[in-house]
PDB file of N, CA, C and O in Angstrom:
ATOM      1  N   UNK A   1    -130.397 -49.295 -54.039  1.00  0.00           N
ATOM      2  CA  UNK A   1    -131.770 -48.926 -53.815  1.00  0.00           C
ATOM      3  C   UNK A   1    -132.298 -49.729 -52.640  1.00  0.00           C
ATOM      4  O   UNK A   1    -132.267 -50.957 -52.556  1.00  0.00           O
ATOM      5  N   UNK A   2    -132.670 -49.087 -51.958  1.00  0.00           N
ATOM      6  CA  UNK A   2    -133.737 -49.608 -50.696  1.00  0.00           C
ATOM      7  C   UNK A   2    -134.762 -49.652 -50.612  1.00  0.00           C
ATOM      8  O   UNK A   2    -135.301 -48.595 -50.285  1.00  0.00           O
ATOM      9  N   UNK A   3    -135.667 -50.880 -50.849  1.00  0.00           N
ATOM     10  CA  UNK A   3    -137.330 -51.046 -50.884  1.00  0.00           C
ATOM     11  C   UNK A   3    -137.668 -51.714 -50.299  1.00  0.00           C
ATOM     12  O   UNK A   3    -137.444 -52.924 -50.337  1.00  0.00           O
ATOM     13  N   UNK A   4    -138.528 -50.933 -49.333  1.00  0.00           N
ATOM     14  CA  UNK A   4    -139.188 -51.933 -48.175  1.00  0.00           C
ATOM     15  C   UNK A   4    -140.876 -51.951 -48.266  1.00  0.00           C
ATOM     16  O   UNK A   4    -141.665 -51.159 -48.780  1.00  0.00           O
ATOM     17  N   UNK A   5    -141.006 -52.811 -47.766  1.00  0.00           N
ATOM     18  CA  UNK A   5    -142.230 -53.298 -48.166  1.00  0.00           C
ATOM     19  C   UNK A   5    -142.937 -54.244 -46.803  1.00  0.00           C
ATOM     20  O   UNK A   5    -142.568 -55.366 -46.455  1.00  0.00           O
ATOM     21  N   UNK A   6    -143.786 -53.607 -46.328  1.00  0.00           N
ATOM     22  CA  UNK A   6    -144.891 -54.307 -45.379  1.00  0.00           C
ATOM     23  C   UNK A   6    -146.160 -54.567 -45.572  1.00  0.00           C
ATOM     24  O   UNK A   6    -147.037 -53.772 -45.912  1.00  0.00           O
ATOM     25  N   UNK A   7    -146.306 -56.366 -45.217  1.00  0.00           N
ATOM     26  CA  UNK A   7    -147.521 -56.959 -46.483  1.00  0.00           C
ATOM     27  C   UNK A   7    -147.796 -57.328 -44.380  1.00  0.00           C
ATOM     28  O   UNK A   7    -147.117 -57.757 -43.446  1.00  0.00           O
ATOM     29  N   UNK A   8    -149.446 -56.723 -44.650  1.00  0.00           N
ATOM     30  CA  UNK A   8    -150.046 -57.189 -42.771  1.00  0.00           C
ATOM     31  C   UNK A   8    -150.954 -58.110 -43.695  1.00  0.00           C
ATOM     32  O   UNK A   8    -151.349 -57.808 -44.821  1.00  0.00           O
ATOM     33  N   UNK A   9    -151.246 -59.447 -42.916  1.00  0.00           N
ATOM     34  CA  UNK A   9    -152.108 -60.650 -43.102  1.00  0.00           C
ATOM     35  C   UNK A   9    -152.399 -60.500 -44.326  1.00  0.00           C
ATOM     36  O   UNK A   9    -153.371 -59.945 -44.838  1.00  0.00           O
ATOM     37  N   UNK A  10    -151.323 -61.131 -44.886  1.00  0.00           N
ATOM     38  CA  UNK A  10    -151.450 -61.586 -46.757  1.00  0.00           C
ATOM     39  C   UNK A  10    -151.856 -62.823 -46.646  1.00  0.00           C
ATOM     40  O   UNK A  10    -151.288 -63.655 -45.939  1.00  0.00           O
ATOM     41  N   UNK A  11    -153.027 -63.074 -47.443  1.00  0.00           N
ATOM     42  CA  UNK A  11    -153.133 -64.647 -47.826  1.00  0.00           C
ATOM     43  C   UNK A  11    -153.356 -64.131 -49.320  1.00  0.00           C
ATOM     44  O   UNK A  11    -153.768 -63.105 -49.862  1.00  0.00           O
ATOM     45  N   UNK A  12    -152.880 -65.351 -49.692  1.00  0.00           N
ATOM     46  CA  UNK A  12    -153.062 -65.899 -50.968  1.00  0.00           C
ATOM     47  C   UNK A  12    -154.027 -67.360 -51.254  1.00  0.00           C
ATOM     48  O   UNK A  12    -154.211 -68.377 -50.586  1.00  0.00           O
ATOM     49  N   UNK A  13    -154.555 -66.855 -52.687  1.00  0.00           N
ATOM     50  CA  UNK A  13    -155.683 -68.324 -52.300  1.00  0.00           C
ATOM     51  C   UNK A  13    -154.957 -68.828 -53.846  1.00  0.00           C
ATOM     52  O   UNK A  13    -154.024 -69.613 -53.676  1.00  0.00           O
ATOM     53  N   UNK A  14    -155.221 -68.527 -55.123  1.00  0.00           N
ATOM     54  CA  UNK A  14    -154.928 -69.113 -56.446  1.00  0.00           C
ATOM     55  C   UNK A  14    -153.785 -68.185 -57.048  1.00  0.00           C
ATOM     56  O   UNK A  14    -153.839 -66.984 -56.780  1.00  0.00           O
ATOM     57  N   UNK A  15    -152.889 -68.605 -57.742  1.00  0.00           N
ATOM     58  CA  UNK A  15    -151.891 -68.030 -58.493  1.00  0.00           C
ATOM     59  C   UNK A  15    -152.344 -68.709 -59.793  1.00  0.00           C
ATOM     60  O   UNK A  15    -152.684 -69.883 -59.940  1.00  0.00           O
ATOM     61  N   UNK A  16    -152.265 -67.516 -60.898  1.00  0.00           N
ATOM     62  CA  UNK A  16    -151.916 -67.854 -62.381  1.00  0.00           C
ATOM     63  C   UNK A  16    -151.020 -67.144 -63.248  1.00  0.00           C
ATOM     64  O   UNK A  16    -150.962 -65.954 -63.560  1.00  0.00           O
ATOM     65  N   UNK A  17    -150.310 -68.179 -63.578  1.00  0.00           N
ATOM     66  CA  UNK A  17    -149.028 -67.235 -64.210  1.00  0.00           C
ATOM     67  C   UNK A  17    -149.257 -67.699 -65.527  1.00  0.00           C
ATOM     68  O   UNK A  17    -149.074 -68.870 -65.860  1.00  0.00           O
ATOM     69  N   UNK A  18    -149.663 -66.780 -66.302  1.00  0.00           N
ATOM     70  CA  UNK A  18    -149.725 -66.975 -68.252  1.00  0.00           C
ATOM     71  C   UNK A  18    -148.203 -66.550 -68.728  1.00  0.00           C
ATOM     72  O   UNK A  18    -147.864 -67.023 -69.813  1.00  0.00           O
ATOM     73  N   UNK A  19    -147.445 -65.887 -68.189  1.00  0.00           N
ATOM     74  CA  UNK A  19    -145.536 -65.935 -68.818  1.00  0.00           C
ATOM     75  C   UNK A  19    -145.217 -65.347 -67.769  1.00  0.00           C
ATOM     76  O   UNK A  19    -145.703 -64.766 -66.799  1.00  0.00           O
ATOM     77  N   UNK A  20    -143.778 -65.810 -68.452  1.00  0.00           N
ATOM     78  CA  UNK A  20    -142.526 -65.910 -67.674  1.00  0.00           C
ATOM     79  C   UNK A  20    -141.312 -64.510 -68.081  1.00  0.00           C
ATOM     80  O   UNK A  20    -140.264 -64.992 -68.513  1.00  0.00           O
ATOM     81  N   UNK A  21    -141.299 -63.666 -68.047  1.00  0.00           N
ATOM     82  CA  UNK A  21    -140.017 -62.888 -69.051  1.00  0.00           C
ATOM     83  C   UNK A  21    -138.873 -63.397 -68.152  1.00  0.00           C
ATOM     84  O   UNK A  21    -138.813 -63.887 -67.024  1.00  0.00           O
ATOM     85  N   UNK A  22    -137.686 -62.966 -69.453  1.00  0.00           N
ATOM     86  CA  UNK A  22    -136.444 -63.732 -69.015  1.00  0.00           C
ATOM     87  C   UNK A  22    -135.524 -63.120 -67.426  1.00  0.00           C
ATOM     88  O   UNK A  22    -134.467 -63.596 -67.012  1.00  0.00           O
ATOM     89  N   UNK A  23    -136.155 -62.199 -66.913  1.00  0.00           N
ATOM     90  CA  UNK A  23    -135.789 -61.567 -65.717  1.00  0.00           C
ATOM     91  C   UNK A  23    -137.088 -61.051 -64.678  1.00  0.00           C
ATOM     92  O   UNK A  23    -137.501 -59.910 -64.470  1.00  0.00           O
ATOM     93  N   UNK A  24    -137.546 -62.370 -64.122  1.00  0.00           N
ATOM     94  CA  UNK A  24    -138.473 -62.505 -63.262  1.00  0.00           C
ATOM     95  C   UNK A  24    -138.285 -62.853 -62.044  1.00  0.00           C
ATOM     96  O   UNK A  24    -137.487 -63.755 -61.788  1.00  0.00           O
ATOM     97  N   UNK A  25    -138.887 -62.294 -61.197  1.00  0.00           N
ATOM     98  CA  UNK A  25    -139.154 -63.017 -59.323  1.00  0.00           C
ATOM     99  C   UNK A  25    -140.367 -62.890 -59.306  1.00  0.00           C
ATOM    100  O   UNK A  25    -141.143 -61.953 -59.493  1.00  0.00           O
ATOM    101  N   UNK A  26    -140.491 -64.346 -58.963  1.00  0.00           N
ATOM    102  CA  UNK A  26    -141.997 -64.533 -58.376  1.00  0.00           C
ATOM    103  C   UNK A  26    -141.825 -64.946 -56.495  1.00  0.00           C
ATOM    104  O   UNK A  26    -141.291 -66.016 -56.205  1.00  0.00           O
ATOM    105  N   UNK A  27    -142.168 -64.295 -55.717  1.00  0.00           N
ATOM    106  CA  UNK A  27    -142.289 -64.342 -54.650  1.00  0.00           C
ATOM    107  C   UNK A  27    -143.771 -64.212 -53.409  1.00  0.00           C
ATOM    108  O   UNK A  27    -144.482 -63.209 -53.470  1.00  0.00           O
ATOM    109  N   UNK A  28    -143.916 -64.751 -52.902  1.00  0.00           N
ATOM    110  CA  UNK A  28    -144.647 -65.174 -51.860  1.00  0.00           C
ATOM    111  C   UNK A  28    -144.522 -65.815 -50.547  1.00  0.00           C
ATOM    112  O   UNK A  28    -144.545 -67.033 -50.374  1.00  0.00           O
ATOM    113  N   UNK A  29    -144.380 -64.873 -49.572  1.00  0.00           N
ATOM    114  CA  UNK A  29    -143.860 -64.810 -48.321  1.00  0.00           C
ATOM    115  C   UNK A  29    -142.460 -63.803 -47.960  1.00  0.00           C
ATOM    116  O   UNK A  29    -141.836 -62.973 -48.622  1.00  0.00           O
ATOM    117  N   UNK A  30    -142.344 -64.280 -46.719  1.00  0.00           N
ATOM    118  CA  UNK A  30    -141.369 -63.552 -46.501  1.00  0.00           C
ATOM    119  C   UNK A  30    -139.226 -63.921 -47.077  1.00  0.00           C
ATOM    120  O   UNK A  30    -138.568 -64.895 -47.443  1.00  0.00           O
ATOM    121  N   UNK A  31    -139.068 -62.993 -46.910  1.00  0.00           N
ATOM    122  CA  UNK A  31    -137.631 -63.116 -47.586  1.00  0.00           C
ATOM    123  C   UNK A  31    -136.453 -62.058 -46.873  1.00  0.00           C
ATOM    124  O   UNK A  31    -136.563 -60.853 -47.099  1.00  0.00           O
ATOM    125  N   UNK A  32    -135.442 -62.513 -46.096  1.00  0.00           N
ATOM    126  CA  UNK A  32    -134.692 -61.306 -45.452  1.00  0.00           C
ATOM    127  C   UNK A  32    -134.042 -60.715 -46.661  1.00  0.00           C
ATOM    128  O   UNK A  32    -134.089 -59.499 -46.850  1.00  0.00           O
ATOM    129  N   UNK A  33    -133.420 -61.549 -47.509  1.00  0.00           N
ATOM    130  CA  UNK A  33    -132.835 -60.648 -48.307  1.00  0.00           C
ATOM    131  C   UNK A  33    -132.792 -61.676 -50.022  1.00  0.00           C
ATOM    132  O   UNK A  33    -132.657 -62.898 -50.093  1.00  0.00           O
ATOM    133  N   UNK A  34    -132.938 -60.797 -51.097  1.00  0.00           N
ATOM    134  CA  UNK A  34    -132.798 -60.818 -52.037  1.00  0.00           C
ATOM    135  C   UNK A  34    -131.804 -60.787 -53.475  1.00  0.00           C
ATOM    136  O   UNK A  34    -132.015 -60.077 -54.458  1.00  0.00           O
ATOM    137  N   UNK A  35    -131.024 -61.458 -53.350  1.00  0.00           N
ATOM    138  CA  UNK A  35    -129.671 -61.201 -54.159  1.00  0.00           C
ATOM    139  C   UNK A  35    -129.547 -61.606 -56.052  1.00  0.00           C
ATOM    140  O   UNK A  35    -129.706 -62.760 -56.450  1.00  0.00           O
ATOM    141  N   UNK A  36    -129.287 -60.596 -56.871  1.00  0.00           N
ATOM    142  CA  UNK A  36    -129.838 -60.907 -58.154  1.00  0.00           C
ATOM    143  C   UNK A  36    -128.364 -60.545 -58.786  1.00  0.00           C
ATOM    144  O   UNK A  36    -127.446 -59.857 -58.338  1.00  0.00           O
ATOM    145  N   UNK A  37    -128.518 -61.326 -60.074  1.00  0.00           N
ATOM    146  CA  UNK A  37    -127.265 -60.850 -60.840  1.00  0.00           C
ATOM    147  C   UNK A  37    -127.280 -60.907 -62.231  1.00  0.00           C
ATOM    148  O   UNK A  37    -128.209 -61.693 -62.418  1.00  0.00           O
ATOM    149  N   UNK A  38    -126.761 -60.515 -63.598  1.00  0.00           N
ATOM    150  CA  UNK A  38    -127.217 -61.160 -64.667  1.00  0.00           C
ATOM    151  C   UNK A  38    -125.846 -60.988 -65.417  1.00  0.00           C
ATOM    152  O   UNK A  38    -124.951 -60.196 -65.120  1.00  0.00           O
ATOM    153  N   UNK A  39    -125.867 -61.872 -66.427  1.00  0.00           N
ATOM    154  CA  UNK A  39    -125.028 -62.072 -67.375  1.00  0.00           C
ATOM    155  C   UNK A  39    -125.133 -61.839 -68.908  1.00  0.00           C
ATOM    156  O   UNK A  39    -126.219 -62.102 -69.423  1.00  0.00           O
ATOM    157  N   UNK A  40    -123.956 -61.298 -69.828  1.00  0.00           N
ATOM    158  CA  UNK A  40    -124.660 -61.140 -70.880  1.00  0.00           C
ATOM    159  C   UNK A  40    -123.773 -62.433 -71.603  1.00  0.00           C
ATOM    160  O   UNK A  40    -122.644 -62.777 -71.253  1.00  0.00           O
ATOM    161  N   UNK A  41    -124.481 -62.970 -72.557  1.00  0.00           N
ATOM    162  CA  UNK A  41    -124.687 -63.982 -72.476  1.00  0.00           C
ATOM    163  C   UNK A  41    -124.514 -64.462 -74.502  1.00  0.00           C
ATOM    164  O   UNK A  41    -124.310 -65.539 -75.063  1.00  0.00           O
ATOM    165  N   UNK A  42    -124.756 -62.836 -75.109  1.00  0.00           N
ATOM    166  CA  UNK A  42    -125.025 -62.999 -76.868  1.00  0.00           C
ATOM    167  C   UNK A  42    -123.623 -63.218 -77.347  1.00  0.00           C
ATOM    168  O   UNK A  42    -122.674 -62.659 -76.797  1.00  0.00           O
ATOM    169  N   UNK A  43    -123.521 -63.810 -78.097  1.00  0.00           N
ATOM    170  CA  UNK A  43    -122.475 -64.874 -79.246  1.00  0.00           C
ATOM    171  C   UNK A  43    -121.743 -63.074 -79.623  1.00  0.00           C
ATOM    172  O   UNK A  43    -122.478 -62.100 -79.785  1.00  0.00           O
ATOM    173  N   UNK A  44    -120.483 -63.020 -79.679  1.00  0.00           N
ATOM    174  CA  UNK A  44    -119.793 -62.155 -80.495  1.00  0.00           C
ATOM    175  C   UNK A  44    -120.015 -61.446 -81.779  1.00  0.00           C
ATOM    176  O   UNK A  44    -119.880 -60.296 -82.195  1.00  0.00           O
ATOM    177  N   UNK A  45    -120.389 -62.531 -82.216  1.00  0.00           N
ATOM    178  CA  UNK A  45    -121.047 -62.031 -84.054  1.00  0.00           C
ATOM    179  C   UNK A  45    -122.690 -61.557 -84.295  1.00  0.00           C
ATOM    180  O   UNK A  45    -123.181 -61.206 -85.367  1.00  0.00           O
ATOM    181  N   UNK A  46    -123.319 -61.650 -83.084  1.00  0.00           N
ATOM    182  CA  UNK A  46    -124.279 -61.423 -83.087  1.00  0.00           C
ATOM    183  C   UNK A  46    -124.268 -59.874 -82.331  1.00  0.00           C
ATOM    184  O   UNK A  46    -125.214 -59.124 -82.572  1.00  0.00           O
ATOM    185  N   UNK A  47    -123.609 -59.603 -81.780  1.00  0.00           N
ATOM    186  CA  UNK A  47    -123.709 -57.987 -81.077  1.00  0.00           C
ATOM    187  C   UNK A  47    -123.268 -57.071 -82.164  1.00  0.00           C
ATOM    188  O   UNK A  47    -122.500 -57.483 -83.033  1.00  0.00           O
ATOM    189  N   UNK A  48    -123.828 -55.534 -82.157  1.00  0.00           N
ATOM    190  CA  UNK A  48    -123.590 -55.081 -83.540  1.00  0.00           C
ATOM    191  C   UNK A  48    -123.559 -53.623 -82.504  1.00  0.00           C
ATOM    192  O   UNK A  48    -124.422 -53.183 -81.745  1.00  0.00           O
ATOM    193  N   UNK A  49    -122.448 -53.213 -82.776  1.00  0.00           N
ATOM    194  CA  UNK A  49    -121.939 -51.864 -81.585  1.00  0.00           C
ATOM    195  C   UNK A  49    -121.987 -50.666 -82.923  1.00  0.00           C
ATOM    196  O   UNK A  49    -121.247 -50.664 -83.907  1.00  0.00           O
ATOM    197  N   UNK A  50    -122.787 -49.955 -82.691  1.00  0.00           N
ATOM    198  CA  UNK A  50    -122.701 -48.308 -83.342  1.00  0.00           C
ATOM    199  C   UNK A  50    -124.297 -47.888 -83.579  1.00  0.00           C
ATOM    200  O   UNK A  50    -125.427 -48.256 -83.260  1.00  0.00           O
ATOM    201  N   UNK A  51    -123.730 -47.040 -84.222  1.00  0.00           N
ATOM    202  CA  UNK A  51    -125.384 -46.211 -84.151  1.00  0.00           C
ATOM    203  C   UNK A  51    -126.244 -46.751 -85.170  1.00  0.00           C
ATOM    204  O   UNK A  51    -127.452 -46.693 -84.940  1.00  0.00           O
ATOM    205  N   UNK A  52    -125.866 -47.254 -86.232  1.00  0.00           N
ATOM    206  CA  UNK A  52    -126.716 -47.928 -86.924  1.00  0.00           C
ATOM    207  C   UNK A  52    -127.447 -49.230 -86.619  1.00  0.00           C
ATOM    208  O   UNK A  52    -126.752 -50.191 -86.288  1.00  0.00           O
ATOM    209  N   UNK A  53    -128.905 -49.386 -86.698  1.00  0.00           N
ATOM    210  CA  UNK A  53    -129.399 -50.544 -86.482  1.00  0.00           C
ATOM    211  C   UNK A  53    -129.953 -51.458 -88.097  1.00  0.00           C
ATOM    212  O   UNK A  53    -131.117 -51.387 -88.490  1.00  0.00           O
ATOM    213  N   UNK A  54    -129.112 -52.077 -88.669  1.00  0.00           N
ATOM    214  CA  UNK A  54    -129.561 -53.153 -90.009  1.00  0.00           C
ATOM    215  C   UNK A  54    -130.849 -52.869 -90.086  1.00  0.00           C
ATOM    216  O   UNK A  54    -131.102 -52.584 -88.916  1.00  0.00           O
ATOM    217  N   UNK A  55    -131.919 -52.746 -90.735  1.00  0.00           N
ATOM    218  CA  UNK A  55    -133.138 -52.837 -91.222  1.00  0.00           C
ATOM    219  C   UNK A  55    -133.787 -53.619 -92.779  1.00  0.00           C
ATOM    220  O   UNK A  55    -133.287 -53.719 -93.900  1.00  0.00           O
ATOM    221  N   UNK A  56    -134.996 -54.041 -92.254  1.00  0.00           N
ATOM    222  CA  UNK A  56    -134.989 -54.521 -93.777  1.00  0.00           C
ATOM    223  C   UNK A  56    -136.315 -54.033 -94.398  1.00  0.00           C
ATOM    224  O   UNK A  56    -137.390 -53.785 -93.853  1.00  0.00           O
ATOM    225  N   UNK A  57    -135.957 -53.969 -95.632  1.00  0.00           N
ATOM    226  CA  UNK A  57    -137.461 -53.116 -96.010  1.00  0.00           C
ATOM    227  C   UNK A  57    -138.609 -53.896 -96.139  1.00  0.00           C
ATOM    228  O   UNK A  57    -138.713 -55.023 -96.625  1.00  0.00           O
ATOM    229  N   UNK A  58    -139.814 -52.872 -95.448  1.00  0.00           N
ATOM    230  CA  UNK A  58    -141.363 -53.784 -95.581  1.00  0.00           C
ATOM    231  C   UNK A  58    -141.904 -54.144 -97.167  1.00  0.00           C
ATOM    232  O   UNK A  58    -142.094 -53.296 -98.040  1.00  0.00           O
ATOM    233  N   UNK A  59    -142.034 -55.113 -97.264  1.00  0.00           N
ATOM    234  CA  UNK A  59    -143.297 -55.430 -98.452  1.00  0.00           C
ATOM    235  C   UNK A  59    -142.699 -56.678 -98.814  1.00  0.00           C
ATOM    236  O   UNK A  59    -143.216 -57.383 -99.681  1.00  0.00           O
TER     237      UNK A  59
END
């Protein structure tokens, strides 16, 4: 994917960041290029492969 993006006379005066999610860029200014990658990362016994999802009943 190719996204380009032209920011003419950006200022910034205050940043507030209330969260973080676990796959974030926070950026300000310029950047030629951007390189991202991710890993999975969950314990073996914890991944649960098929169509059923465990549930537990409300009350």
């Amino acid at each position: 994917m190719n996204f380009t993006v032209i920011n003419r006379d950006l200022q910034v005066g205050d940043v507030h960041i209330i969260a973080v999610t676990s796959s974030a860029v926070f950026l300000i200014g310029d950047a030629d290029m951007i390189n991202v990658a991710s890993a999975f990362d969950t314990p073996p016994e914890a991944l649960i492969i098929g169509p059923l999802v465990p549930l537990t009943p409300r009350g």
